[in-house]
N, C-alpha and C positions, 0 to 999 in steps of 0.2 A: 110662253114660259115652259112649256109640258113639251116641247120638242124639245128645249135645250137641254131639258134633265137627260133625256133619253140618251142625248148626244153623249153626255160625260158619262154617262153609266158603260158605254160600247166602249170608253177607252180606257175606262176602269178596270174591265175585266178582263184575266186572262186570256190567250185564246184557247180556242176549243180544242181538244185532244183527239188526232186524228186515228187513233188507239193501236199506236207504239207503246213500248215502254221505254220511259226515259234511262237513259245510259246508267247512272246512277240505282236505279232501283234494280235492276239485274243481278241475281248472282255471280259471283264471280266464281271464273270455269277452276276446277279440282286441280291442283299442280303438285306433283309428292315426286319427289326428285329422286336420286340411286341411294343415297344417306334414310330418304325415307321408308323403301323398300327392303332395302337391309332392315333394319327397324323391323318392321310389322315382318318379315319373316322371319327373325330371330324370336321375336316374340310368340308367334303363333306355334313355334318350332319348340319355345320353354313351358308352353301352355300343355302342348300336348306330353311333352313328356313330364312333367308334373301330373296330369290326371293320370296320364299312365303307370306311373309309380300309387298313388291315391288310389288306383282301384285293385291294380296287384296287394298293397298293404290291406284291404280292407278284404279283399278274398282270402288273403291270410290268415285276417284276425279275424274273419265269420265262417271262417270252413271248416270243415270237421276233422275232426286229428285223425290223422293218417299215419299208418306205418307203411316204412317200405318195403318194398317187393325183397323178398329173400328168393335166393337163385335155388334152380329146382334141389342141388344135393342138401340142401342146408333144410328143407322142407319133410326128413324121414323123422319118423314118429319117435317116441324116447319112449323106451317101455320101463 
């Protein structure tokens, strides 16, 4: 009786995993087509020049008040 168990238990169980990975458990490989590219470099392209204006504005509004350069004849003393 103790060999038959044995028997049905061998055809119970899966077989043993020869350590592939099954098709299904794999990532699937990266695919970003020309529509996606355009994409993320328009993006990357609206990114930078948003910071770029955000850090001009804020040099602006944390910089020290400046007058302009007046040209050398406009620089004679008033007595």
């Amino acid at each position: 009786m103790t060999e038959s168990v044995f028997d049905d238990i061998d055809d119970v169980l899966p077989p043993e995993p020869n350590g592939e990975l099954v098709q299904w458990m794999q990532a699937r490989p990266l695919t970003v087509g020309p529509a996606g590219i355009s994409l993320a470099a328009a993006g990357a392209f609206a990114l930078g020049a948003l910071a770029t204006v955000a850090v001009l504005g804020l040099m602006h509004w944390l910089g020290p008040e400046r007058e302009p350069a007046r040209p050398r004849w406009a620089r004679r003393h008033r007595v």
